[in-house]
C-alpha positions as CSV (number, residue, x, y, z in Angstrom):
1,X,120.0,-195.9,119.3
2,X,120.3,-195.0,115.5
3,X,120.5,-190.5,115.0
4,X,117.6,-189.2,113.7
5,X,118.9,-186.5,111.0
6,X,116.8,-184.1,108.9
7,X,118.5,-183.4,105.7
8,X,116.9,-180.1,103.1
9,X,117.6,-180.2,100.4
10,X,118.4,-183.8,100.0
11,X,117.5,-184.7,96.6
12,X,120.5,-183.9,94.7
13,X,123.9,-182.4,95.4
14,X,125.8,-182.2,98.7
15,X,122.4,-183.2,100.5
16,X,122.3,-186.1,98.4
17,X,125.5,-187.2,99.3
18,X,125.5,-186.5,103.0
19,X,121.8,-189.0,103.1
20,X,124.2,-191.3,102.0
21,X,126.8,-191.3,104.3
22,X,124.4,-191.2,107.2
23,X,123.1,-194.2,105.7
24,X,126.2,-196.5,106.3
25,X,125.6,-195.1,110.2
26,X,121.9,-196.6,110.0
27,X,120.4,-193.3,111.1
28,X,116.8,-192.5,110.5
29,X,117.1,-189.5,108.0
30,X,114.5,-187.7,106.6
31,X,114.6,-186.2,103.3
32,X,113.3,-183.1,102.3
33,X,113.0,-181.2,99.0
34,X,110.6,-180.0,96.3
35,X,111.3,-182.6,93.7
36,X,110.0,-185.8,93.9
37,X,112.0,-187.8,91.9
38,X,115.0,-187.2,93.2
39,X,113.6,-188.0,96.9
40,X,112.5,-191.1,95.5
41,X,116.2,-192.2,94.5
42,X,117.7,-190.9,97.6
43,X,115.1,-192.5,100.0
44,X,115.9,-196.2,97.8
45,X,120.0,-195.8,98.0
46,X,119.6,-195.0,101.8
47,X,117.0,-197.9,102.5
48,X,119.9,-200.0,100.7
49,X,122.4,-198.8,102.6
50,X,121.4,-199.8,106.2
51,X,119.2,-196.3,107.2
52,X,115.5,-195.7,107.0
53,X,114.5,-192.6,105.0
54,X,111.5,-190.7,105.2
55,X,110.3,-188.4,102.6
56,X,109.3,-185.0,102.6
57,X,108.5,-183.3,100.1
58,X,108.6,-179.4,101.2
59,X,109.6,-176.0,100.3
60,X,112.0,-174.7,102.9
61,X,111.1,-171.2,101.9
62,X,107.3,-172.0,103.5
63,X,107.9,-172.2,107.6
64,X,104.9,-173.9,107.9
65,X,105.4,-176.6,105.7
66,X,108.9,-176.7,107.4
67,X,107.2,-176.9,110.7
68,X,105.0,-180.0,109.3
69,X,108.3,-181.8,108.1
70,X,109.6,-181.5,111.8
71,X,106.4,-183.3,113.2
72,X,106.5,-185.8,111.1
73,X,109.8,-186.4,111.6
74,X,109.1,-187.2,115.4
75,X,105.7,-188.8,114.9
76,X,108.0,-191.8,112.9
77,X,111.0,-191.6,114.5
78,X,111.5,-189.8,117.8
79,X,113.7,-186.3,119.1
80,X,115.7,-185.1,116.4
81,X,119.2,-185.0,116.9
82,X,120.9,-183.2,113.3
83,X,119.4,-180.4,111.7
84,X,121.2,-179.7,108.5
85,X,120.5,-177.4,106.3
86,X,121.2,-177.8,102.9
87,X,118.3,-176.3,100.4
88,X,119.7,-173.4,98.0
89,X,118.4,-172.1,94.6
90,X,120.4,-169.4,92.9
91,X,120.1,-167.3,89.3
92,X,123.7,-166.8,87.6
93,X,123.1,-163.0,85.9
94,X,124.9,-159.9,86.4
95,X,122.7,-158.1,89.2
96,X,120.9,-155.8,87.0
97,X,119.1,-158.4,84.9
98,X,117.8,-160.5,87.9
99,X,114.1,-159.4,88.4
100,X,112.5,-158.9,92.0
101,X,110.7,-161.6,92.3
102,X,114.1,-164.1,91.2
103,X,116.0,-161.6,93.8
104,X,113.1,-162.3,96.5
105,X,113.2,-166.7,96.0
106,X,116.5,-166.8,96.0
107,X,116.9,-164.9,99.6
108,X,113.7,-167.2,100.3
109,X,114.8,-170.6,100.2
110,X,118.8,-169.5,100.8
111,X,118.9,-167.4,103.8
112,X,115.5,-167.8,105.0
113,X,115.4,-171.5,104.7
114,X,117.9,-171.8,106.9
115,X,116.6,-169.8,109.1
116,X,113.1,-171.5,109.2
117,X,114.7,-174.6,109.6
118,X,116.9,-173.5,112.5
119,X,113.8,-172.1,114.1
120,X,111.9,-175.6,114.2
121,X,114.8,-177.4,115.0
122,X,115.4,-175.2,118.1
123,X,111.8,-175.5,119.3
124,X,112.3,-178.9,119.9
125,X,115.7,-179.1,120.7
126,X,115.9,-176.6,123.4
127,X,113.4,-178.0,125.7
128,X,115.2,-181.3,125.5
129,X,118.9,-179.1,125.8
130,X,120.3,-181.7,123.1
131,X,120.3,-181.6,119.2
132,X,122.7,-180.0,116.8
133,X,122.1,-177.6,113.9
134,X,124.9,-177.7,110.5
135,X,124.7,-175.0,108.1
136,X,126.0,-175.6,104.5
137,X,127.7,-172.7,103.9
138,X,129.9,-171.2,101.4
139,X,133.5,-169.5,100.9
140,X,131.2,-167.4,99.0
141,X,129.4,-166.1,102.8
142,X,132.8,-164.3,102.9
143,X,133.7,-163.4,99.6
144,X,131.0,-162.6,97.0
145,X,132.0,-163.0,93.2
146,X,130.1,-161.4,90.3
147,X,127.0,-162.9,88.3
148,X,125.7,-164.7,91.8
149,X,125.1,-161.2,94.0
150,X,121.5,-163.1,94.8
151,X,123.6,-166.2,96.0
152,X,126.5,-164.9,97.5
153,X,124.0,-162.3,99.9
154,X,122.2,-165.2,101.1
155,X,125.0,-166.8,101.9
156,X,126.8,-163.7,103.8
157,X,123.2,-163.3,105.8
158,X,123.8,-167.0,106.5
159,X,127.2,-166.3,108.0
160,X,125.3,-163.1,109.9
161,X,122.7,-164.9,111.0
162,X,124.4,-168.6,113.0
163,X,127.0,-166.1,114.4
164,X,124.5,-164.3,116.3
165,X,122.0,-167.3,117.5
166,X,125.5,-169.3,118.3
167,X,126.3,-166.5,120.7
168,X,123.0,-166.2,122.4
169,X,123.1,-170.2,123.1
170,X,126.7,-170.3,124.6
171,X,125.4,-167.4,126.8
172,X,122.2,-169.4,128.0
173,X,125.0,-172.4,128.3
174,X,122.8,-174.8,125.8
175,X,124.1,-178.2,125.4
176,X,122.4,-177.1,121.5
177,X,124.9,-176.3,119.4
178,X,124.8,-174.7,115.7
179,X,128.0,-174.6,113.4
180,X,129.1,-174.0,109.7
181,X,130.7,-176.3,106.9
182,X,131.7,-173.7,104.5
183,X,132.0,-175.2,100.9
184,X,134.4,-175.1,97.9
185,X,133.4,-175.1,94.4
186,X,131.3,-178.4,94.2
187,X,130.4,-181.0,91.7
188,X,126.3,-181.1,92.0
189,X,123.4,-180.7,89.2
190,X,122.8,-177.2,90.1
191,X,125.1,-175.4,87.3
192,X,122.6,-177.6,85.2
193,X,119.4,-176.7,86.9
194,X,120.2,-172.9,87.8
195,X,118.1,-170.3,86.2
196,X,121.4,-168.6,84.6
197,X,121.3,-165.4,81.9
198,X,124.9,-166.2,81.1
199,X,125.6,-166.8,77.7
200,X,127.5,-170.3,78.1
201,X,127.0,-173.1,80.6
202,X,127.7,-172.4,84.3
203,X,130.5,-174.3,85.7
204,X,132.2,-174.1,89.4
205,X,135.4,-172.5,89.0
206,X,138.0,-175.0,89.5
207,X,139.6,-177.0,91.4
208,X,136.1,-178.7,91.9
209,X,135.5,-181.3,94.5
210,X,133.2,-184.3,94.2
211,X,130.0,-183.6,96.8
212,X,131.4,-186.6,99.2
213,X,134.0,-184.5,100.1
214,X,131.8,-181.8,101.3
215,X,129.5,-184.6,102.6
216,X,132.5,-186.0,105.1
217,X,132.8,-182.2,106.1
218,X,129.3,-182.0,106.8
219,X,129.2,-185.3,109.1
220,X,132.3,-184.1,110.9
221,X,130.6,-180.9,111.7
222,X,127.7,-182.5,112.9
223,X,129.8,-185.0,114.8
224,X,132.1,-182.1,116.3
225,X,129.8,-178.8,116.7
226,X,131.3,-177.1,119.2
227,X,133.7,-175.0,116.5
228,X,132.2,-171.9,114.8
229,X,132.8,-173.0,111.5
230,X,134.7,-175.7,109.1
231,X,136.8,-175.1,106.2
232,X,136.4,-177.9,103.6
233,X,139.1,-177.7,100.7
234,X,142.6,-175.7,100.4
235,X,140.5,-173.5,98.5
236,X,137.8,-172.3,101.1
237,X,140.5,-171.2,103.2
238,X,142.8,-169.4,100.2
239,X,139.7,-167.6,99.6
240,X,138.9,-166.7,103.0
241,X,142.3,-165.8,104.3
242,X,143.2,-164.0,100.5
243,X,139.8,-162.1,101.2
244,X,140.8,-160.7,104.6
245,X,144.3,-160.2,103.9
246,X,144.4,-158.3,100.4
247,X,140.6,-157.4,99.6
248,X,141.4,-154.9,97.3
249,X,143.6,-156.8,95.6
250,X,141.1,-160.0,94.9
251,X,138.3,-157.2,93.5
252,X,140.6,-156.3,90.6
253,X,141.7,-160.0,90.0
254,X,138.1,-161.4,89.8
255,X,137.2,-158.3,87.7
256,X,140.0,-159.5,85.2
257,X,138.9,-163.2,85.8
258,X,135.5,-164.1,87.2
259,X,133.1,-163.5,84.7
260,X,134.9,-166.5,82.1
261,X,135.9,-168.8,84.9
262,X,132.3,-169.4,85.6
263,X,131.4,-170.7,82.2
264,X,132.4,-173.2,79.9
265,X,132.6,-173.2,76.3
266,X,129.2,-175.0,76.1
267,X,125.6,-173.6,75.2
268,X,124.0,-173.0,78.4
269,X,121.1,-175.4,79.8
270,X,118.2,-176.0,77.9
271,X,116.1,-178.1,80.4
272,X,114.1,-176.6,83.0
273,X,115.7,-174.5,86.1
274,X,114.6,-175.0,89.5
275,X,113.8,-171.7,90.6
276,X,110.0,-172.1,91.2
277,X,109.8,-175.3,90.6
278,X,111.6,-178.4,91.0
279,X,113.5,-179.6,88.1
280,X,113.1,-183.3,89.3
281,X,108.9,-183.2,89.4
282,X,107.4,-185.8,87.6
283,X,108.3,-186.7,84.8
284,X,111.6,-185.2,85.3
285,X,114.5,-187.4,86.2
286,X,116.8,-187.6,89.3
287,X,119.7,-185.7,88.9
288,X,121.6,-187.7,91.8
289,X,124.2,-186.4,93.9
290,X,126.5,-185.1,91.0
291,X,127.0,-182.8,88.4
292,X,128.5,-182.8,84.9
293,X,132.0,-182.0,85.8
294,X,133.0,-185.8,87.1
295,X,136.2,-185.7,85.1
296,X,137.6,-182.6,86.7
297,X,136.5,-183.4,90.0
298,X,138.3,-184.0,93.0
299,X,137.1,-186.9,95.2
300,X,139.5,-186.1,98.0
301,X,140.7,-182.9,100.4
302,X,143.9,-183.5,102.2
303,X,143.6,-180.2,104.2
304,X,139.3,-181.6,105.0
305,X,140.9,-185.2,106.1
306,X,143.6,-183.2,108.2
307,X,140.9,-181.3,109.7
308,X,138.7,-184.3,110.7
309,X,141.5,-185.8,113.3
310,X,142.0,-183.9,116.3
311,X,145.0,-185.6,117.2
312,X,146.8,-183.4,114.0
313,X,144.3,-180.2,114.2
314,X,147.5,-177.5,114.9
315,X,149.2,-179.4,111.9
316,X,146.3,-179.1,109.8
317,X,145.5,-175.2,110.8
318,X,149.3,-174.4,110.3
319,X,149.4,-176.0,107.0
320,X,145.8,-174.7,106.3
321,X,147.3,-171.8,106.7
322,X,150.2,-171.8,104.6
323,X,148.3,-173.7,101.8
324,X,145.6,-170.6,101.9
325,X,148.9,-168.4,101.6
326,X,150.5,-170.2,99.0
327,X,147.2,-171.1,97.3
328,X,146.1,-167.4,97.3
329,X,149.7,-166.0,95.6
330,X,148.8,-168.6,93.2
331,X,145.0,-167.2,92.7
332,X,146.0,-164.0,91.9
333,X,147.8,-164.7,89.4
334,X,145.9,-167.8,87.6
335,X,142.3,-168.8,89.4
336,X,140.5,-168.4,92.2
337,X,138.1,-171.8,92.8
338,X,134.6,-171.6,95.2
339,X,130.9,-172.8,94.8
């Protein structure tokens, strides 16, 4: 029997990619986001590659319309199995020139999105004691930068948030399960979409990793959700690790370095953000599962591809480990890279 799979935010970005890969499994995936264009394309490449899509057009922030997305999902295809949430919007400013009501979306659709979707998944999942729930997270959940305070406390209430349902369904002994894939700096559209007051184009802070790599992190959590958390990318866990082990330390480095590593030398956007509203509503275009920055993108992880095979798991978390060491030294004094 094929997986049935609900995917947020699957129009674009990381979501995008993951639809696909579930695709070459022939799962039934529905595909949720505001924008319809970009469902459109994603429902045709995963109809092409051997799944059957349904669209949904939603805003995760809404629990209701969350809610309708879940029935429907059933009505077509049967019990959910994968939950994965994926939906984010974010505004790039320093924290004083982000208004309430951007302040207030953003926690919306980042934190409480997840949260509304992890509600209706559990409803039905529970009752039936089978189903998994994958958070995209962030190395960001753990270590906030400047000029993305909005994004970065979503993210941490994220972190805050599975933690504490995860322990209160090992306690009741669920055969449910809910885990993290905790992101690197990523390739997707939304340093062109993001509401930004910076003066130059957003940008991930390199190295930057194409969105299939977190996608294969993404279906390996899914696959394997009995583990807190995944690291995907060196990166994650130099930030992690550097953030725990020297705190102090990475404040006055990103105060020397953050606020130009997150721009390029371009004019920022001039199209529409999707703060609101979708960027990809008619007649806007789909923004597929990339971004801008294909030629400094990484389209492998060797410490993600470690991590995926049990068989080599303490290799990969002793050289995780001394990667996040080494990678971290090297941080400090030249770059520090996270989405």
């Amino acid at each position: 029997m094929p997986q049935t799979v609900v995917v947020t935010g699957a129009s674009a970005g990381i979501g995008r990619a993951t639809a696909r890969l579930l695709a070459r499994r022939g799962a039934n995936i529905t595909l949720v986001a505001r924008g319809r264009a970009g469902l459109d394309a994603a429902a045709r490449e995963v109809a092409e590659l051997g799944g059957r899509p349904l669209v949904q057009e939603a805003d995760t922030a809404d629990p209701q319309q969350v809610e309708s997305v879940a029935d429907a999902t059933e009505e077509t295809f049967g019990p959910i199995d994968v939950w994965i949430n994926c939906a984010f919007t974010s505004v790039f400013a320093p924290f004083d020139e982000i208004t309430p009501e951007e302040y207030q979306r953003v926690t919306e659709v980042t934190y409480l999105g997840f949260v509304n979707g992890t509600r209706t998944a559990l409803q039905r999942m529970l009752p039936r004691e089978q189903g998994t729930i994958v958070q995209v997270g962030s190395a960001l959940g753990e270590r906030a930068v400047p000029l993305q305070s909005a994004y970065c406390g979503a993210k941490h209430a994220v972190d805050g948030f599975t933690s504490s349902v995860r322990v209160e369904l090992l306690r009741r002994r669920s055969n449910v399960h809910i885990t993290i894939a905790q992101m690197p700096a990523v390739n997707t559209p939304q340093f062109s979409w993001v509401r930004s007051r910076l003066p130059r184009h957003p940008q991930p802070v390199p190295p930057i990793y194409q969105p299939e790599v977190a996608a294969r992190g993404v279906l390996h959590a899914a696959d394997h959700p009995r583990r807190k958390q995944y690291y995907v990318g060196a990166t994650t866990l130099a930030t992690i690790w550097a953030n725990r082990l020297a705190p102090a330390v990475l404040d006055r480095y990103l105060v020397r370095t953050a606020f130009h590593a997150q721009q390029t030398d371009s004019p920022p956007p001039q199209g529409p953000d999707n703060l609101f509203s979708p960027a990809d509503a008619p007649p806007g275009d789909d923004y597929g599962a990339h971004g801008v920055f294909d030629d400094r993108s990484h389209s492998h992880s060797w410490q993600a591809a470690l991590a995926r095979h049990p068989a080599v798991s303490t290799a990969a978390v002793g050289a995780g480990l001394v990667a996040a060491a080494a990678c971290a030294r090297h941080r400090i004094r030249g770059g520090l890279g996270v989405s």
